[in-house]
N, C-alpha and C positions, 0 to 999 in steps of 0.2 A: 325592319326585322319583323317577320310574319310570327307572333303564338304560335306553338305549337302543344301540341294534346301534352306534354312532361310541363309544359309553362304553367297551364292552367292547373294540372292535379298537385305540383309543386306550391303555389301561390293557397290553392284551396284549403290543405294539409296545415301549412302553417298559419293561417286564421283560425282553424278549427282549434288548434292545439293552443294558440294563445287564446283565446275564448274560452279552453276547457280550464286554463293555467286560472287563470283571471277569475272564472267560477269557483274554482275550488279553494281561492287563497283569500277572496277579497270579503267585506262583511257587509257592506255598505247595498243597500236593496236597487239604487239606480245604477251602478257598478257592475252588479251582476245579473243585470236585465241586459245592459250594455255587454257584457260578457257575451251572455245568450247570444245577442243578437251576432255579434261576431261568430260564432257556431254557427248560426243559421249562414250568415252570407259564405262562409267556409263551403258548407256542405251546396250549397245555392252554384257555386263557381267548379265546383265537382261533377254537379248534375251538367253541368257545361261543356267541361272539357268529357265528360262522357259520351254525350249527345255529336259532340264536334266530332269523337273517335269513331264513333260506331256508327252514328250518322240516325237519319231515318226510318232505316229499315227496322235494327232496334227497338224502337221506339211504338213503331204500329204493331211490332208483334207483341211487346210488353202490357200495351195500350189496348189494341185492337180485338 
């Protein structure tokens, strides 16, 4: 079975959202560094299935 661009922004979405869940509820300082970093890999897997949809073109005009 091939990912497709709904796989990745689907997967992306709910790391962010548990990461935000986790930030906002937990109290503990490596917890919600740990948090964080799950937001970052969310939004990291986002820029992916982006890059994968829209391809390169995107990318050099955003960039370029």
């Amino acid at each position: 079975m091939i990912p497709t661009t709904e796989h990745y922004l689907t997967v992306g979405v709910l790391l962010f959202c548990i990461g935000v869940y986790g930030f906002l509820t937990r109290r503990h300082l490596i917890t919600i560094l740990m948090c964080m970093e799950l937001m970052l890999n969310g939004i990291n897997l986002l820029l992916v299935g982006f890059n994968k949809n829209w391809g390169t073109a995107a990318t050099r005009l955003a960039f370029g």
